[in-house]
ZAMI-712303 format. One record per residue (C-alpha): residue number from 1; x, y negated, z; residue in three letters. Coordinates in steps of 0.001 Angstrom, whole numbers. Example, Ala and Ser with C-alpha at 12.3 -4.5 7.8 and 13.67 -1.06 7.14 Angstrom:
residues 2
+------+---------+---------+---------+--------+
! nupa !      xx !      yy !      zz ! marmar !
+------+---------+---------+---------+--------+
!    1 !   12300 !    4500 !    7800 !    ALA !
!    2 !   13670 !    1060 !    7140 !    SER !
+------+---------+---------+---------+--------+
END
This chain:
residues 363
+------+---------+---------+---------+--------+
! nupa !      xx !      yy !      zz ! marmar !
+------+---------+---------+---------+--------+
!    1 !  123939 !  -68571 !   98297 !    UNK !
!    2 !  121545 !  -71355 !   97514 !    UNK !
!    3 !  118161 !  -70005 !   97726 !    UNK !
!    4 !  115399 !  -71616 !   95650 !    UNK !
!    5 !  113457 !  -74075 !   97851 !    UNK !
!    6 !  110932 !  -72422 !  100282 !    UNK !
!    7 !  111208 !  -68984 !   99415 !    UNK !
!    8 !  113908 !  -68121 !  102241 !    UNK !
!    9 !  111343 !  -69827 !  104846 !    UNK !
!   10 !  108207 !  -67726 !  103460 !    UNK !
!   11 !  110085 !  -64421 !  103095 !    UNK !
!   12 !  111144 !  -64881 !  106888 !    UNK !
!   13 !  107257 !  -64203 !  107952 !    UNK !
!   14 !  106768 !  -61117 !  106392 !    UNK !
!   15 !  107894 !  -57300 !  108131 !    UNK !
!   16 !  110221 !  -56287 !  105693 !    UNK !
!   17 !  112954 !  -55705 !  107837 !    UNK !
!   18 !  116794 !  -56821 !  107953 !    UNK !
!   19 !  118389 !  -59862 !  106651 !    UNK !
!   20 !  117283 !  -61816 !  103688 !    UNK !
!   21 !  120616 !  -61465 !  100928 !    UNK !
!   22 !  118849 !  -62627 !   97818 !    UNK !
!   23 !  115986 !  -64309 !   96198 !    UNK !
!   24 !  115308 !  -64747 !   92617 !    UNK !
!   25 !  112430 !  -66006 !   89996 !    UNK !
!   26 !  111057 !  -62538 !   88590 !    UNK !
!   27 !  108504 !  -61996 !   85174 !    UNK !
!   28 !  107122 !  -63563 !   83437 !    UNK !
!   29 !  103938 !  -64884 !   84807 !    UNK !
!   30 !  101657 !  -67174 !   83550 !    UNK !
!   31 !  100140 !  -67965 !   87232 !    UNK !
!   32 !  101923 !  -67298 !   90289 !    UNK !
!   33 !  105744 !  -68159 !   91137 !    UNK !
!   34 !  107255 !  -64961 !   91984 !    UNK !
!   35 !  110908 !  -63921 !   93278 !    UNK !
!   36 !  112603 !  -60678 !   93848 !    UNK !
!   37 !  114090 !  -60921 !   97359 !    UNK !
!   38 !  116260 !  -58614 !   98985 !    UNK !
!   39 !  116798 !  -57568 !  102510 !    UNK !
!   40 !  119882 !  -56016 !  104244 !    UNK !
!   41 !  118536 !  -53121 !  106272 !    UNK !
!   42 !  120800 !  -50192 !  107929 !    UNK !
!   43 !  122517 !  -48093 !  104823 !    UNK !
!   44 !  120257 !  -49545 !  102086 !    UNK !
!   45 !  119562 !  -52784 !  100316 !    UNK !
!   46 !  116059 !  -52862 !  100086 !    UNK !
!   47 !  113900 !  -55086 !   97395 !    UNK !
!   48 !  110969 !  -56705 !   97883 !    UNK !
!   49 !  108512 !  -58635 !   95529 !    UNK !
!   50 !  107601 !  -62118 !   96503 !    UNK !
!   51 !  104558 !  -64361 !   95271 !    UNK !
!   52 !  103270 !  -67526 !   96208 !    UNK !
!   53 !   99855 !  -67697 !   95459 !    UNK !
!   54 !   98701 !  -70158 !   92864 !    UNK !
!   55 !   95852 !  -71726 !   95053 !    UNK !
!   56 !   94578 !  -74357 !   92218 !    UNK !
!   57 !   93898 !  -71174 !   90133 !    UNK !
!   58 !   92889 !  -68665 !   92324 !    UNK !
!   59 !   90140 !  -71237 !   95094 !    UNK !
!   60 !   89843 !  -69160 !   97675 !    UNK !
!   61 !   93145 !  -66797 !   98319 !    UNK !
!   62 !   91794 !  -65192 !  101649 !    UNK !
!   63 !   88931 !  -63836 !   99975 !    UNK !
!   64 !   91679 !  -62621 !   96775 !    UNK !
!   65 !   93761 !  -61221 !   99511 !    UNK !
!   66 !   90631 !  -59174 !  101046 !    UNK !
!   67 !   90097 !  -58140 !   97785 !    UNK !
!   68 !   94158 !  -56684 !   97095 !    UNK !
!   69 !   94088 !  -55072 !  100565 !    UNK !
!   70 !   90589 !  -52967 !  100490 !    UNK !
!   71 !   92340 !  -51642 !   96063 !    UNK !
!   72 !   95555 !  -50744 !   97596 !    UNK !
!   73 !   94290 !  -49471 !  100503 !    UNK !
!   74 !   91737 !  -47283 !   98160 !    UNK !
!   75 !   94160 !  -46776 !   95837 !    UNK !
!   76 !   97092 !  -45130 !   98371 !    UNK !
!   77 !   94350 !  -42870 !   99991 !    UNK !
!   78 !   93671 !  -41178 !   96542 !    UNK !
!   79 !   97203 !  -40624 !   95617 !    UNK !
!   80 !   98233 !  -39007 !   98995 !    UNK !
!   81 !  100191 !  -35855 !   98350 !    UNK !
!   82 !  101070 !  -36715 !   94763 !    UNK !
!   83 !  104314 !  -36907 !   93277 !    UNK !
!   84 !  106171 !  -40045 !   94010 !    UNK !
!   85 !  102960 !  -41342 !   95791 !    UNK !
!   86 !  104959 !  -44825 !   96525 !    UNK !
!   87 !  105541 !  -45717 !   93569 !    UNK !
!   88 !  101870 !  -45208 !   92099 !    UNK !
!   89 !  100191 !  -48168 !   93934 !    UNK !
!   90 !  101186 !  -51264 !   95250 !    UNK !
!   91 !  101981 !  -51505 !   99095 !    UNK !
!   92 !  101362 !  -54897 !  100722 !    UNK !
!   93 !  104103 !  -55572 !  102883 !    UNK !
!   94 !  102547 !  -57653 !  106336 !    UNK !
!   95 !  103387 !  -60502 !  108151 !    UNK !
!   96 !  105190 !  -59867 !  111434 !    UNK !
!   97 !  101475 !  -60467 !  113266 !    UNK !
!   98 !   99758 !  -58222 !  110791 !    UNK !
!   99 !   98244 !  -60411 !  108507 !    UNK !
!  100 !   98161 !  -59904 !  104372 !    UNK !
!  101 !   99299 !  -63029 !  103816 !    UNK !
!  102 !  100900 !  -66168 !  105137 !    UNK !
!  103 !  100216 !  -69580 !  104626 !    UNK !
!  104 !  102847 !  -72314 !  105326 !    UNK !
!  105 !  102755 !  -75815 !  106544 !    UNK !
!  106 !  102692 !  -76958 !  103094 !    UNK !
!  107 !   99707 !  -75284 !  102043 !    UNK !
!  108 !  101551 !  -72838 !  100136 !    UNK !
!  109 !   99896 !  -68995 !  100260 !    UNK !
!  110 !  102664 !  -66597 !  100212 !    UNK !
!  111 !  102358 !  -62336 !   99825 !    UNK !
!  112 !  104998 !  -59849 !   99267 !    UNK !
!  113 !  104781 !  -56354 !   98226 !    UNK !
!  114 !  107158 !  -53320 !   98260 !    UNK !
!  115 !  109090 !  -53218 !   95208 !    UNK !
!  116 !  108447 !  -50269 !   93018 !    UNK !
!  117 !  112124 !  -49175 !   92030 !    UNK !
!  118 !  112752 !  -47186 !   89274 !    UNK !
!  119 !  110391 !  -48897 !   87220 !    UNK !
!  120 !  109974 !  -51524 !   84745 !    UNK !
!  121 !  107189 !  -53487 !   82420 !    UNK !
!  122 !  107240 !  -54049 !   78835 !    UNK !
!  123 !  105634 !  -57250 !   76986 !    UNK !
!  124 !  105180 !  -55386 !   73738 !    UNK !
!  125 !  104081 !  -51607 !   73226 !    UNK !
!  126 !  106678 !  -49821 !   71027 !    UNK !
!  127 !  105458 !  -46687 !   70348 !    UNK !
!  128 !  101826 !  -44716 !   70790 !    UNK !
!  129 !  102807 !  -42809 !   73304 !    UNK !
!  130 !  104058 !  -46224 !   75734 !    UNK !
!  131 !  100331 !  -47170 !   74775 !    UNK !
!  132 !   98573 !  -44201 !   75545 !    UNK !
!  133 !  100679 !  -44566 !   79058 !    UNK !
!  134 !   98971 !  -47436 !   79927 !    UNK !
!  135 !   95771 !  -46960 !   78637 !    UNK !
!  136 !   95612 !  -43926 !   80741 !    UNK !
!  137 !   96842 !  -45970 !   83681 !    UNK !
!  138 !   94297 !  -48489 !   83375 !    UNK !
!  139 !   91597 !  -46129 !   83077 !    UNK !
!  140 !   92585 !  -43840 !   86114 !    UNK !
!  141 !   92546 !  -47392 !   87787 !    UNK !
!  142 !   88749 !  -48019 !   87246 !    UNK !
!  143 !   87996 !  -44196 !   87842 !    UNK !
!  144 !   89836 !  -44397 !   90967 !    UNK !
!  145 !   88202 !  -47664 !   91948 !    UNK !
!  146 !   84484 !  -46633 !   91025 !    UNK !
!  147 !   84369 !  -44967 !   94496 !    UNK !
!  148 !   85442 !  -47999 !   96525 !    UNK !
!  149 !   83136 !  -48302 !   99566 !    UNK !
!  150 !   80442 !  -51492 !   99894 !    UNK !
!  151 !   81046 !  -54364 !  100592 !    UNK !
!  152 !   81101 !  -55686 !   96549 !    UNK !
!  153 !   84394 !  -57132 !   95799 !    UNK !
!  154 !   84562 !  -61288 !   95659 !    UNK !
!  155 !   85002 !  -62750 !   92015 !    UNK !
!  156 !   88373 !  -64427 !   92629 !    UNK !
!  157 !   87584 !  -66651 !   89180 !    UNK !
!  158 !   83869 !  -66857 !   88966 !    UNK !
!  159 !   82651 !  -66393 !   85465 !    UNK !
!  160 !   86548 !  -65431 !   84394 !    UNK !
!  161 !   85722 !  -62769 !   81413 !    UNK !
!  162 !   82177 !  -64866 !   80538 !    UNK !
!  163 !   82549 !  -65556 !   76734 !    UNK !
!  164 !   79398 !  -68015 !   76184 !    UNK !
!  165 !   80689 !  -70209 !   79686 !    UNK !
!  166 !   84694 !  -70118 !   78040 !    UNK !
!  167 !   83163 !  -71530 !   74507 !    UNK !
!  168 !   81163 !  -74051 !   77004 !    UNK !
!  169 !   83976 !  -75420 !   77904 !    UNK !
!  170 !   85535 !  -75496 !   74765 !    UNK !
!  171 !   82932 !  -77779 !   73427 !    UNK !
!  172 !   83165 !  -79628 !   76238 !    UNK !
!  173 !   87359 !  -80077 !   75464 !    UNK !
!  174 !   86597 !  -80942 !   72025 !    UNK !
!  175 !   83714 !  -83574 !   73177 !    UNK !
!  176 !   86649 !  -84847 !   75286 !    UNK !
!  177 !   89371 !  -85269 !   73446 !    UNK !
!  178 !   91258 !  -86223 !   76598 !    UNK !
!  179 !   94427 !  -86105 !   74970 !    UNK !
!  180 !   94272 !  -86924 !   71676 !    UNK !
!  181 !   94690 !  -83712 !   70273 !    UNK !
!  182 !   91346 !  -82128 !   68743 !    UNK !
!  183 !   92621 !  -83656 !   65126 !    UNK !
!  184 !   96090 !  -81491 !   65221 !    UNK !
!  185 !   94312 !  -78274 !   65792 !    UNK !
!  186 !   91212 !  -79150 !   63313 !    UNK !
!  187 !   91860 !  -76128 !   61826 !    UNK !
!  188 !   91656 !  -73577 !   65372 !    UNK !
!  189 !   88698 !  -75426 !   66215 !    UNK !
!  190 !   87101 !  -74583 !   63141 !    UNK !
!  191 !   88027 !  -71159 !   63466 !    UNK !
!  192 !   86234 !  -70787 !   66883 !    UNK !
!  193 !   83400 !  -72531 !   66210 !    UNK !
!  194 !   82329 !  -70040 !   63142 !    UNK !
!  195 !   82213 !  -67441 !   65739 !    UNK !
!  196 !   80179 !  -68765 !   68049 !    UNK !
!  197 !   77482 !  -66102 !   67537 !    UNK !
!  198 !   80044 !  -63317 !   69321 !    UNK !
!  199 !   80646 !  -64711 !   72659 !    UNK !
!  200 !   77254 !  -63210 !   74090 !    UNK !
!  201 !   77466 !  -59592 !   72602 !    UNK !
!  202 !   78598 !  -57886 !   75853 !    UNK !
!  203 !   76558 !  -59704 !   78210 !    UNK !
!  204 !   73698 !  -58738 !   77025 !    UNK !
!  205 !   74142 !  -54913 !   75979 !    UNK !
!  206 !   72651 !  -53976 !   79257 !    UNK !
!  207 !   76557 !  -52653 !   80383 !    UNK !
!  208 !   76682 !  -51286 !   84567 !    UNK !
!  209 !   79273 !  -53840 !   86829 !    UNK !
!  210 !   82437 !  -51877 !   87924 !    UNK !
!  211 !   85364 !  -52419 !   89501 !    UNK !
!  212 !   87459 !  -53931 !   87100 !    UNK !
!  213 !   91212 !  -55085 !   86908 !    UNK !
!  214 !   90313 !  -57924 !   84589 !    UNK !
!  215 !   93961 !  -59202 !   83220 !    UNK !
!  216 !   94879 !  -55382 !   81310 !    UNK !
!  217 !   98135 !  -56915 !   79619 !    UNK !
!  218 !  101019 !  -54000 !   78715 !    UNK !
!  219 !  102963 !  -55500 !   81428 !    UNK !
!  220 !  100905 !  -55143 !   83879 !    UNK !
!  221 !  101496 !  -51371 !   84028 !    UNK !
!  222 !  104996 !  -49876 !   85329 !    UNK !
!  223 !  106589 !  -47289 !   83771 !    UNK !
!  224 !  109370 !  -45065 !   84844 !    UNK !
!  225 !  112547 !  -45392 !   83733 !    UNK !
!  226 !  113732 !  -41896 !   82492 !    UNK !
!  227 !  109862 !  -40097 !   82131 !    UNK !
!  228 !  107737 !  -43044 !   80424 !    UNK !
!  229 !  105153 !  -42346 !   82658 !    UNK !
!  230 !  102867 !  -44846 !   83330 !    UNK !
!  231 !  102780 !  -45147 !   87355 !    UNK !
!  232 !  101436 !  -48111 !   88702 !    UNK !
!  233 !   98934 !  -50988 !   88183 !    UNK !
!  234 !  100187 !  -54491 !   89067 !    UNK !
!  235 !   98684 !  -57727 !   89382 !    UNK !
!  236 !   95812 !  -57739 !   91082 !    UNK !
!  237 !   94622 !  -60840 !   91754 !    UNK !
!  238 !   91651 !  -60773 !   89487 !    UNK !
!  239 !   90334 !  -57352 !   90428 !    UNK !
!  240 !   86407 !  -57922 !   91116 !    UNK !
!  241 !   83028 !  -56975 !   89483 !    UNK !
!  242 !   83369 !  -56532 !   86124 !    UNK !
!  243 !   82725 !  -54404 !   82772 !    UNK !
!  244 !   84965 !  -52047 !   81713 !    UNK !
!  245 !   85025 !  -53322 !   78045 !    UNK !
!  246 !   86607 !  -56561 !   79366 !    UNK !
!  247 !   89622 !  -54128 !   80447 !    UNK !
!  248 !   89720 !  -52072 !   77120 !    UNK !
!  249 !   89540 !  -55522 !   74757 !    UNK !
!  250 !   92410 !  -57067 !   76690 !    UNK !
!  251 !   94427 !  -54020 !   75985 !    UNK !
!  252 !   93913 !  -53743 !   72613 !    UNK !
!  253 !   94830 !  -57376 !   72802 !    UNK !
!  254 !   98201 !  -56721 !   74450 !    UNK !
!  255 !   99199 !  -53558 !   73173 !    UNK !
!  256 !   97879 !  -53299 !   69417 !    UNK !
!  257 !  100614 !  -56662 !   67751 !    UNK !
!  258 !  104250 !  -56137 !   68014 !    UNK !
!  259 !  104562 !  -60000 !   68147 !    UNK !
!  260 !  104798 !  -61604 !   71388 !    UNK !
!  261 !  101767 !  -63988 !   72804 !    UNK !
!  262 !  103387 !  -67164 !   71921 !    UNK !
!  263 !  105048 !  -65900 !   68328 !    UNK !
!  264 !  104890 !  -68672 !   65657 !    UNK !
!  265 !  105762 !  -66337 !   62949 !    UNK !
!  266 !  101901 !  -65331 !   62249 !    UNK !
!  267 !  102658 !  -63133 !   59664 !    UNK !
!  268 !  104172 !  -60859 !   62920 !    UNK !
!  269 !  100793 !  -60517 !   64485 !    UNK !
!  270 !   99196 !  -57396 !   63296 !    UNK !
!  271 !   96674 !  -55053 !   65025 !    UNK !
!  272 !   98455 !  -51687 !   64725 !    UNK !
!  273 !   95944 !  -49063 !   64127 !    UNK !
!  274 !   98549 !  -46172 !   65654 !    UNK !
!  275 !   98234 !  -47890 !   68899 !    UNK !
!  276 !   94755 !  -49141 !   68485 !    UNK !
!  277 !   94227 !  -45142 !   68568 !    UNK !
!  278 !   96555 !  -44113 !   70862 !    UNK !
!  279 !   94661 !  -46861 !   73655 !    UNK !
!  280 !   91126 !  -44906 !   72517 !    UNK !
!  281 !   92797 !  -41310 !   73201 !    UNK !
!  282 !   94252 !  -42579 !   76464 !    UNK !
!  283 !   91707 !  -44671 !   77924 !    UNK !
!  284 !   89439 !  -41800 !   77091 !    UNK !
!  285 !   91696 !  -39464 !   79086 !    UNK !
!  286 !   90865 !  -41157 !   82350 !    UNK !
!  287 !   87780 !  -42747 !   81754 !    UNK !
!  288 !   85506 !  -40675 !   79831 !    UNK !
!  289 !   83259 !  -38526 !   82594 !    UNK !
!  290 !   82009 !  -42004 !   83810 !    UNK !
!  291 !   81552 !  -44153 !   80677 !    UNK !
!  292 !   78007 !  -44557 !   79379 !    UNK !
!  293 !   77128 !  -44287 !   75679 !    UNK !
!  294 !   76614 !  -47738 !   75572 !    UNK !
!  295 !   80000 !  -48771 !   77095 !    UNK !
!  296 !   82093 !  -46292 !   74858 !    UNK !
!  297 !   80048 !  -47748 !   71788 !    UNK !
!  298 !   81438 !  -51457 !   72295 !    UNK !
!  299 !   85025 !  -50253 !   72788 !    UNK !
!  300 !   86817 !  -51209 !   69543 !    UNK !
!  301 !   84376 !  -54515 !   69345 !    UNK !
!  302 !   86077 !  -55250 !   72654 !    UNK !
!  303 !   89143 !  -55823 !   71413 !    UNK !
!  304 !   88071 !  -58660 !   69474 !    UNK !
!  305 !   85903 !  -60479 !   71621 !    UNK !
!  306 !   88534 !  -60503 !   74154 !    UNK !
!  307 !   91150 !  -61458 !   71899 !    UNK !
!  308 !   88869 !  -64352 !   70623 !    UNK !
!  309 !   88368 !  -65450 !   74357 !    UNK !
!  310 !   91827 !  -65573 !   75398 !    UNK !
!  311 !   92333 !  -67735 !   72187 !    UNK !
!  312 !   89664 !  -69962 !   73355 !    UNK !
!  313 !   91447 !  -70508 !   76678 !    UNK !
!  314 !   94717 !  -71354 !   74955 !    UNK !
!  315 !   93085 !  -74086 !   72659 !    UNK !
!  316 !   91161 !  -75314 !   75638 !    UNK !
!  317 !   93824 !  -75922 !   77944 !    UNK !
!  318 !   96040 !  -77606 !   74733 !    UNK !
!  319 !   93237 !  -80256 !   74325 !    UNK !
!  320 !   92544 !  -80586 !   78194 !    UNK !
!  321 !   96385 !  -81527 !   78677 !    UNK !
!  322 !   98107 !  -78045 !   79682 !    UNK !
!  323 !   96911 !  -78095 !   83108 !    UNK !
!  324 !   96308 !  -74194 !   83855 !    UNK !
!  325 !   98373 !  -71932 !   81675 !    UNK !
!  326 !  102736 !  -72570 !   82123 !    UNK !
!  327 !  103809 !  -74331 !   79428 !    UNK !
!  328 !  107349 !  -74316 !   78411 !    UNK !
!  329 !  107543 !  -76390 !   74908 !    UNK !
!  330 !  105070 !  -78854 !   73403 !    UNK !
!  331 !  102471 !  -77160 !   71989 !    UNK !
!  332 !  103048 !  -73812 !   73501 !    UNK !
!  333 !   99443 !  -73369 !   74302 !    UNK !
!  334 !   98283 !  -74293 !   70541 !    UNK !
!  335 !  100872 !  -71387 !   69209 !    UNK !
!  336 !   99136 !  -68899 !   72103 !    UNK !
!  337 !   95887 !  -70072 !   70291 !    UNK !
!  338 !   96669 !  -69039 !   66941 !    UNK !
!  339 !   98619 !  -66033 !   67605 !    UNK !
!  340 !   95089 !  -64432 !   69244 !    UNK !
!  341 !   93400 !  -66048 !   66524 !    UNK !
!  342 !   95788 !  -64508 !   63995 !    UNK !
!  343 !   94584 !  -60621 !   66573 !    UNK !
!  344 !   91268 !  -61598 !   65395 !    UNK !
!  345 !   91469 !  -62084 !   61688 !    UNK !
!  346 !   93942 !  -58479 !   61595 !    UNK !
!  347 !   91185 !  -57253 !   64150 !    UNK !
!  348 !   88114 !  -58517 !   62033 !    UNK !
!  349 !   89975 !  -56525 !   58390 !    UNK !
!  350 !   89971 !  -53229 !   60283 !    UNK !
!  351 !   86682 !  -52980 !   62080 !    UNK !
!  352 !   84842 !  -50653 !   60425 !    UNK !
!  353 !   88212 !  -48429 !   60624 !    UNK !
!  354 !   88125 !  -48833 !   64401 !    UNK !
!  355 !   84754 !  -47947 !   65195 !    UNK !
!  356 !   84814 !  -45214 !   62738 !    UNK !
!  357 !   87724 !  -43932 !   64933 !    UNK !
!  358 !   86076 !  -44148 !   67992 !    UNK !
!  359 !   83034 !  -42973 !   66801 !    UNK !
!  360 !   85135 !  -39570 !   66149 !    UNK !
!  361 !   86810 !  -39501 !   69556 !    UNK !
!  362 !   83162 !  -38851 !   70979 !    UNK !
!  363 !   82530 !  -35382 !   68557 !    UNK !
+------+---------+---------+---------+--------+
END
């Protein structure tokens, strides 16, 4: 078979055993390029996940690689003994001289992990209890994670969930104009600029650093095929310092519209308040014995912020040119834009609702 350029050279260097049979783009990532590859080993055909690391994101992928092996590492330890204890955290498979990574002569930083079989991710949440699933997950991921030993995890993306600094450099896109494109999305720039007075709510609620995952979309979590069960946590690349709120608004950002990130339809994008709920009961599952007051207070206003930040990404990056986010049609990053913008506006209607419901979960 023809393999896709590189990828048969960079599996080669990791211990995974047997013959490589098969390599394949898998996901949908945003970020990193990453392949399904198979190797041939006695009696079993056994799948691996591949991922070369997107270095002109992610600046310094030793110190992201230190990061992924001291979580799974933590991680592993505390499900020992549990049911189906593979398949609830990511293994790193190593390099055949032990390392977590390897980097090739072209620059390129490659990692692979075990594949967790039996599995799969959803992009949209279809029903409270798939919600519930994951909020659960991510929550028993920062409870599991708020006993990781010092050192402090590196910030793999300094500054990644700071509101204030991602409307910065909005203003600094519009100033700009490197493209040509601020007049076309007068309208999303208007929108962002009226809620200006947002971006600096969590930073300065006096909320404790944690371990965070940072990037809480609905496919980030596996499920199991036959149970539902939410299993594993996946991409971990931005795992660092964080607050807890950051993971809680990105899934209500994920999980609460049944329309996808990049739907044109806006009258599809709709924050569900089943799942909105469901999210709250789960997340509160996990995490409740080590949220403060304050933290639990700023949970459905989460959900908005973050929503409204990841919009202001999208409509950055579609004046700046598309140079971070995969694009894969003109103007893809303006319709990510207004689809979070549309999150906000359903968010913004049902508020009061939201806190009112979360203000009940703590009776």
């Amino acid at each position: 078979m023809t393999k896709p350029p590189n990828v048969a050279a960079a599996a080669s260097k990791f211990a995974a055993g047997g013959d490589l049979i098969l390599a394949q783009p898998y996901g949908s990532g945003h970020i990193n390029d990453t392949y399904r590859v198979v190797f041939e080993q006695p009696g079993a055909q056994q799948p691996m996940i591949l991922q070369r690391i997107n270095h002109n994101v992610f600046k310094d992928p030793a110190a992201l690689m230190s990061n992924i092996e001291r979580v799974t590492a933590h991680i592993t330890a505390q499900v020992a003994g549990q049911s189906d204890a593979v398949r609830r955290a990511l293994t790193l498979i190593p390099t055949h001289d032990g390392a977590a990574f390897h980097r090739d002569g072209e620059g390129n930083w490659w990692r692979m992990y075990r594949f967790v079989d039996r599995t799969r991710s959803y992009d949209s949440v279809a029903t409270p209890q798939q919600a519930w699933q994951a909020a659960f997950a991510f929550g028993q991921f920062q409870q599991q994670l708020a006993t990781l030993p010092a050192p402090r995890l590196y910030d793999t993306i300094p500054d990644f969930h700071h509101t204030p600094k991602r409307f910065a450099a909005l203003e600094a896109a519009i100033a700009k104009d490197t493209v040509n494109r601020a007049t076309h999305a007068a309208p999303e720039i208007a929108f962002a600029l009226a809620r200006q007075p947002i971006t600096g709510v969590l930073l300065t609620a006096n909320l404790p650093e944690r371990v965070t995952h940072n990037d809480t979309k609905f496919n980030n979590v596996l499920l199991d095929d036959q149970t539902g069960e939410a299993l594993c946590v996946i991409d971990l690349d931005t795992v660092m310092p964080g607050l807890v709120l950051y993971d809680f608004g990105d899934m209500v950002r994920t999980a609460t519209s049944p329309a996808a990130e990049d739907e044109r339809d806006l009258t599809q994008v709709t924050m569900r308040m089943t799942i909105f709920e469901a999210l709250v009961r789960g997340y509160l599952a996990a995490a409740r014995s080590f949220l403060t007051p304050t933290e639990r207070q700023f949970l459905a206003f989460s959900g908005k912020l973050i929503t409204f930040e990841i919009g202001l990404r999208f409509l950055t990056d579609y004046l700046s040119g598309d140079t971070y986010f995969k694009t894969h049609r003109a103007e893809h990053n303006l319709d990510r834009c207004r689809t979070q913008f549309q999150l906000v506006r359903s968010i913004e209607e049902q508020e009061d609702r939201m806190t009112a419901f979360v203000e009940s979960c703590q009776q």
